[in-house]
C-alpha positions as CSV (number, residue, x, y, z in Angstrom):
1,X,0.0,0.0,0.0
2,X,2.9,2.2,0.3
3,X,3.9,2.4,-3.0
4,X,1.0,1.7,-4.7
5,X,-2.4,3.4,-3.9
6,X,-1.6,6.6,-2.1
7,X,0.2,9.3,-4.7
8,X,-3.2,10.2,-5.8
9,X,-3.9,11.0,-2.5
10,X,-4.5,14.3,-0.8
11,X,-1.5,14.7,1.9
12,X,-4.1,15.1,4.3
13,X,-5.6,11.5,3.4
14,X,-2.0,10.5,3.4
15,X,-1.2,11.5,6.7
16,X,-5.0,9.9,8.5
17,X,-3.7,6.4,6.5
18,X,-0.2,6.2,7.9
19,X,-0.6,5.2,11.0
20,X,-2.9,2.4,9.5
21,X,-0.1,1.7,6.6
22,X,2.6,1.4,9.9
23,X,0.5,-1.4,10.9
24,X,-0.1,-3.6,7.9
25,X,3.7,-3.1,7.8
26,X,4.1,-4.7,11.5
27,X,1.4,-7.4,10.8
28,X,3.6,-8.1,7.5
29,X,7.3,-8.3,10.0
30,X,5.0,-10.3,12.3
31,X,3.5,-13.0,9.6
32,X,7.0,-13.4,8.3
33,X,8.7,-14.4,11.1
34,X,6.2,-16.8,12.4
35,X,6.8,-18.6,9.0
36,X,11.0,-18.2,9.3
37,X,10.9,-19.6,13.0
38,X,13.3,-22.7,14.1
39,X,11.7,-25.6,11.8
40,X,11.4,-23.2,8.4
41,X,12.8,-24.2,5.9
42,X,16.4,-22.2,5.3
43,X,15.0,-20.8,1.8
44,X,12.0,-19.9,3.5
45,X,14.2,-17.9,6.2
46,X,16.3,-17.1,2.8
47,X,12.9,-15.2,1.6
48,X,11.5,-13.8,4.5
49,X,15.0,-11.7,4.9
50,X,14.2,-11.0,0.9
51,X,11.0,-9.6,1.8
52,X,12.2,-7.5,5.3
53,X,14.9,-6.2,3.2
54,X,12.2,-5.2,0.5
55,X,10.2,-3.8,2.8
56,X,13.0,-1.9,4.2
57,X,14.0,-0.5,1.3
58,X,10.7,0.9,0.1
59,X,10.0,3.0,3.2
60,X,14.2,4.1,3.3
61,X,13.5,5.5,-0.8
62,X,9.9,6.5,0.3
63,X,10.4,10.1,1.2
64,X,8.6,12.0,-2.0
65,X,5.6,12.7,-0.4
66,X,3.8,12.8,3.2
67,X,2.9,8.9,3.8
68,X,6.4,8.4,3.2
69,X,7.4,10.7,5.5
70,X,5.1,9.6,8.1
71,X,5.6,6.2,7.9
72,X,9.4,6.2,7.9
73,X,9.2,8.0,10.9
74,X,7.5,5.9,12.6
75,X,10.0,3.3,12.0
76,X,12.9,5.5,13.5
77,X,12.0,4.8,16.8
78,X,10.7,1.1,15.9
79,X,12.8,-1.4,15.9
80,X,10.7,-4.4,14.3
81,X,12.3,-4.6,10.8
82,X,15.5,-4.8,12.1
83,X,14.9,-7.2,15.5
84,X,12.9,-9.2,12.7
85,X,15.6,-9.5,10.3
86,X,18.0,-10.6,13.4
87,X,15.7,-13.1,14.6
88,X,15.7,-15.1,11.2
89,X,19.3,-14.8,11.5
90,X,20.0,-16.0,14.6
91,X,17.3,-18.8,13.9
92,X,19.7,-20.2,11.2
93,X,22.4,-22.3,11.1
94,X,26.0,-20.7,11.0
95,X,26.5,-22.7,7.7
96,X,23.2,-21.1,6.1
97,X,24.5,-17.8,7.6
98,X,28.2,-18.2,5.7
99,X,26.4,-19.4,2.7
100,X,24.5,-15.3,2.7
101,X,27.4,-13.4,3.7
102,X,29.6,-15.2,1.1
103,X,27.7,-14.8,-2.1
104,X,28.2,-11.3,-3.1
105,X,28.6,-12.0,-6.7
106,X,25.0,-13.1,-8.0
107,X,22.6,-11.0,-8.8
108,X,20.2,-12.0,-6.2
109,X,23.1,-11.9,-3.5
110,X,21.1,-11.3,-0.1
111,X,24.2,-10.1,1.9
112,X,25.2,-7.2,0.2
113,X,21.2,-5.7,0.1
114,X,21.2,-6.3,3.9
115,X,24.1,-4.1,4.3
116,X,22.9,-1.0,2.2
117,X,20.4,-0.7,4.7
């Protein structure tokens, strides 16, 4: 919803919808890491850091307008993305780990997108 349905929104309406936006965001962190917990599979956990990262990303690049704005600050004081992404982490094996932080040649290398954040 962040990137998709609010530019043609007043940035009054964006502003009443970013506190609701905030929260589909942390019901989004929440589903993913029930689904990367300790018996996920490790591309599963490989995806859900995909997706945090995604997510991430949009609201870091998501500073054109007001929900933007509003949304990203909300995330400066909460630390869900990031306690997410270190959860799925530290749920995985050091060898599934090693196998993230050494590809940083393919294009869909994980490491190096974690890091930009």
């Amino acid at each position: 919803m962040i990137n998709v349905t609010h530019p043609f929104r007043s940035n009054a309406a964006q502003s009443h919808i970013a506190d609701a936006v905030a929260e589909d965001v942390l019901d989004t962190i929440s589903s993913i890491l029930e689904h990367c917990g300790p018996f996920a599979d490790p591309q599963t956990r490989f995806n859900g850091l995909s997706v945090l990262h995604k997510i991430g990303k949009t609201m870091a690049l998501s500073t054109d307008d007001t929900l933007g704005r509003k949304v990203q600050g909300r995330f400066e004081s909460d630390s869900s993305l990031v306690d997410g992404m270190k959860e799925i982490i530290n749920s995985m094996t050091p060898d599934a780990v090693r196998v993230i932080i050494e590809d940083n040649s393919s294009p869909n290398a994980l490491w190096p997108k974690l890091q930009e954040l």
